[in-house]
N, C-alpha and C positions, 0 to 999 in steps of 0.2 A: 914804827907805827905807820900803820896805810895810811893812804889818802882817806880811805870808807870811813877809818877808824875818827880821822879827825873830824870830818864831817859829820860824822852819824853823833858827834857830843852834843849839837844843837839838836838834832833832831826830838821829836816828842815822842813817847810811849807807843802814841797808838802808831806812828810811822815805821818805828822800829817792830813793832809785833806785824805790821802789816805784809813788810819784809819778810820774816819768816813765815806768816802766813802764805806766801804767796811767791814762794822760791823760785820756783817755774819761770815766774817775770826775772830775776835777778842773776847776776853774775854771783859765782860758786863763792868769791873773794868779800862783795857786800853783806851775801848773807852772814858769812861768820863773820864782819865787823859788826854786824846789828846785834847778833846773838852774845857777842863780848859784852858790846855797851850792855845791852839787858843784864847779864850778871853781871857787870859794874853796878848799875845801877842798884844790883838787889832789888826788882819792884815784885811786892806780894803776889801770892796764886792767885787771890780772890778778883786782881787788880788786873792780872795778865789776862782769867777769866775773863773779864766785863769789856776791856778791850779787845779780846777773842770774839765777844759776842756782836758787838759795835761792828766790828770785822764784817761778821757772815749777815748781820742786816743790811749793811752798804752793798752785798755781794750779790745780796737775795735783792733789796731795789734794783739794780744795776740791770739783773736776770729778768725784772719786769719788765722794766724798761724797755730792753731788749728783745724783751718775746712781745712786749705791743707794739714797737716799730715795726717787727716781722709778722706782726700779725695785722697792722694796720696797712702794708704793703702787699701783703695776699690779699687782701679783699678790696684793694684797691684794683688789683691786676685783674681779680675776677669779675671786678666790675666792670673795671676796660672790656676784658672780654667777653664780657654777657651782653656790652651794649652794643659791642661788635657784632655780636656773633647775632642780636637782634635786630641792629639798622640795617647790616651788610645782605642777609638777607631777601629781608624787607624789599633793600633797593634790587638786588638781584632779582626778585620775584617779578616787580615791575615790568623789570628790563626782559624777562622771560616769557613776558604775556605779552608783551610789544612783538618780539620776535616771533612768538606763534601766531600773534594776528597776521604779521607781515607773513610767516612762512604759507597762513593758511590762504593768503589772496592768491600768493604767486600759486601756490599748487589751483587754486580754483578758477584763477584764470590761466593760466597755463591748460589746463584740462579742453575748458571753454573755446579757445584760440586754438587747438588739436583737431577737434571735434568740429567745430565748426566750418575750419580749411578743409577738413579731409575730403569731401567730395570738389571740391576745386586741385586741391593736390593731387587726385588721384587722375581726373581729368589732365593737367598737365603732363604728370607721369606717361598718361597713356599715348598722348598727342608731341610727348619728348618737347612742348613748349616754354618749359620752365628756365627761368635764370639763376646763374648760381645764388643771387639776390634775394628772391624771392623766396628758394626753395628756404636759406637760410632766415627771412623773419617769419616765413608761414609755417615752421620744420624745426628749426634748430636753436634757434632760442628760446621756442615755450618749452622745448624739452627740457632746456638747460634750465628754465627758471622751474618745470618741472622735479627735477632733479633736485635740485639748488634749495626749493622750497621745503622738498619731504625733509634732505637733511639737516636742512634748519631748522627744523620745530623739531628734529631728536638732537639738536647742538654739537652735528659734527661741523668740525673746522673747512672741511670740503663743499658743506653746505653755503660756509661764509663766503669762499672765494667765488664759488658758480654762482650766488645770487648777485654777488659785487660785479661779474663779471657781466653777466646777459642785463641785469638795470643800468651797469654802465652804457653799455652797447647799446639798449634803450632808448637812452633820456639821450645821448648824443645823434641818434636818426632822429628823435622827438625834435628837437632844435633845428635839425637840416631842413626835416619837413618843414615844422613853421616859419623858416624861413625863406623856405618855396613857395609856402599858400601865402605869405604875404607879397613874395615879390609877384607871383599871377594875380591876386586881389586886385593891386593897383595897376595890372596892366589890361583887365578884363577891358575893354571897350573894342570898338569895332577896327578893323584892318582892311587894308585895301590887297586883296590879293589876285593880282591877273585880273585887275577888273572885277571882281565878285566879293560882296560886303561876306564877311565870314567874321562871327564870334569866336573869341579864343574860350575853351574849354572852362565850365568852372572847377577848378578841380574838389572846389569846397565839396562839389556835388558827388564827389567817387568814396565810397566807403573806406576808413580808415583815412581819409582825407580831410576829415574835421576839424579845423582849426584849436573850436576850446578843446577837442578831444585829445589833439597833441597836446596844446600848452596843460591839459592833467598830467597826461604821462609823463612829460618832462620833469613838473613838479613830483610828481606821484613816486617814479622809478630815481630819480636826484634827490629826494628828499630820504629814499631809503639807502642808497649809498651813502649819505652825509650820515644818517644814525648810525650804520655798521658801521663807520669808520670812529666812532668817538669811542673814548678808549675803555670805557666800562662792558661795552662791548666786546672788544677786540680781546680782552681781560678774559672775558667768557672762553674765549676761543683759540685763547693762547696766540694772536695773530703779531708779529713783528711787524714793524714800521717800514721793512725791507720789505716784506710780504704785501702789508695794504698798497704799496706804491707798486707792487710789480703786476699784482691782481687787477688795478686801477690802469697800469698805462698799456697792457696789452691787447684787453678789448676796447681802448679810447683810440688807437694807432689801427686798428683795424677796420673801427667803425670809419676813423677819419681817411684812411687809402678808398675803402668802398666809395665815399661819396665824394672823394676829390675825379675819384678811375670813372665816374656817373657825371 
């Protein structure tokens, strides 16, 4: 006698039918102890029936059970992702009307800054008077925020780094500046030079020499590098943290040789 055999003598009807009901679950050796006990047992058709039927109702709950967990979990996940697919958006949207506003300044002032130097650039052209200095903020940065602007507001990643590049290059001559119109501010008063009273220059008074006009741009062109670089952004543009740092220290290293070389 097996082990099955001795144990399945306690066992109750409906366990040993459920056995055989349900082979698949059991080792080849228990089902035919269960199947023994049963004809030991001798228990009726009508009997084997009723606990056949008990069988396939547990089976059938079991199956509900089972199809509303699996079905309480799909519509869980769709709801996940339907609020996803509705906040994310959403927020994407935002972040996309930001960026066309910013893309559409730089292109309109970029334009504006083009247009406006060109009869002074073309003068210096002609008179070979220009500084590399010069030609580069009257020339070569509205182009780049030119540039930078258009592909920003169609979300190339080229657009990211040339807008990151020329507002970096920006807001750091913004700060050199202000901090030349305040060191002449305070020195504006009069000088003794070879004996003749001479005014030192205000430079507040030279265009593009505007104090609050820098401290905008500062803010202006640093506060748009601060939002490209947050990461819902960057997400947009598929931008790596290797990338923002390399896009950010090349034209900061440039601007800062220019005005250390000044």
């Amino acid at each position: 006698m097996s082990s099955f055999e001795v144990h399945f003598r306690n066992l109750s009807d409906f366990k040993l039918v459920r056995i055989l009901e349900e082979s698949e679950n059991y080792e080849q050796e228990a089902v035919v102890a269960a199947r023994l006990e049963l004809e030991r047992r001798q228990l009726p058709d009508e009997d084997y029936e009723r606990v056949r039927e008990r069988i396939r109702k547990e089976k059938e709950k079991k199956n509900r059970q089972k199809e509303g967990i699996k079905a309480a979990k799909a519509i869980a996940e769709i709801g996940l992702e339907e609020a996803g697919r509705l906040l994310h958006p959403m927020e994407h949207k935002s972040t996309r009307t930001i960026l066309k506003i910013i893309a559409g300044y730089l292109i309109l002032s970029a334009l504006f800054a083009i247009f406006s130097q060109l009869g002074y650039l073309t003068l210096m052209i002609t008179e070979s008077a220009f500084s590399p200095v010069e030609l580069l903020s009257i020339l070569v940065i509205p182009m780049l925020e030119l540039i930078g602007g258009i592909l920003l507001w169609v979300r190339r990643k080229y657009g990211w780094v040339l807008v990151v590049a020329s507002s970096t290059f920006t807001a750091i001559f913004s700060a050199a500046n202000i901090s030349m119109l305040l060191r002449y501010t305070f020195r504006r008063r009069s000088e003794n030079l070879e004996g003749l009273i001479i005014d030192i220059v205000d430079l507040t008074d030279l265009p593009g020499y505007n104090l609050e006009m820098q401290v905008i741009w500062l803010l202006l062109f640093g506060g748009i590098v601060f939002y490209l670089f947050s990461k819902k952004v960057r997400s947009i543009f598929n931008v790596s943290q290797s990338e923002q740092w390399l896009t950010l220290s090349i034209p900061a290293l440039i601007a800062l040789a220019i005005i250390l070389g000044y």
